[in-house]
Structure formats: structure tokens, C-alpha cells
C-alpha positions, 0 to 999 in steps of 0.5 A: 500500500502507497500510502502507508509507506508515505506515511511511515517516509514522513514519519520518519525521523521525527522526534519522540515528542512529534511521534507521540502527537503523531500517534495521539491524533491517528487514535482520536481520528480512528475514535472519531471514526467509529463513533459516527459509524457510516457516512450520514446523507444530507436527508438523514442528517435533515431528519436526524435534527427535525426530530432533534428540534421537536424534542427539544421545542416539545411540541409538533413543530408541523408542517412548513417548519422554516429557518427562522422557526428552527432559529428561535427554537434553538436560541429563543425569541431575543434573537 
């Protein structure tokens, strides 16, 4: 694999304290990685925050729920 041996070439002689950040960030991209699990859509993720917003407005929001509802939910009317 090309890359890996791109990686391991700019690795390569690094100091241990750049190594350890190196490693550090390898790990919390792979944490990152498994906790989103596959690739949301844009619709999925439309979806995902409409049910979000009506939890958190704690009403049906129905139909023809725009922007500036989705605003003043999230941030109140003083905005």
C-alpha cells in the first residue's frame, strides 16, 4: 500500500515528542471514526435534527417548519 509507506517516509525521523502527537491524533481520528459509524446523507442528517428540534421545542413543530422557526427554537425569541 502507497500510502502507508508515505506515511511511515514522513514519519520518519521525527522526534519522540512529534511521534507521540503523531500517534495521539491517528487514535482520536480512528475514535472519531467509529463513533459516527457510516457516512450520514444530507436527508438523514435533515431528519436526524427535525426530530432533534421537536424534542427539544416539545411540541409538533408541523408542517412548513422554516429557518427562522428552527432559529428561535434553538436560541429563543431575543434573537
Amino acid at each position: 500500500m502507497a500510502i502507508e509507506r508515505d506515511i511511515l517516509k514522513a514519519v520518519e525521523g521525527l522526534p519522540p515528542v512529534l511521534l507521540r502527537q503523531v500517534k495521539d491524533f491517528i487514535v482520536r481520528l480512528k475514535e472519531k471514526k467509529s463513533l459516527k459509524g457510516s457516512p450520514v446523507t444530507d436527508e438523514a442528517l435533515a431528519r436526524e435534527q427535525a426530530r432533534a428540534i421537536k424534542k427539544w421545542a416539545g411540541a409538533n413543530l408541523g408542517q412548513g417548519f422554516s429557518g427562522r422557526d428552527h432559529d428561535r427554537v434553538l436560541y429563543g425569541s431575543a434573537r
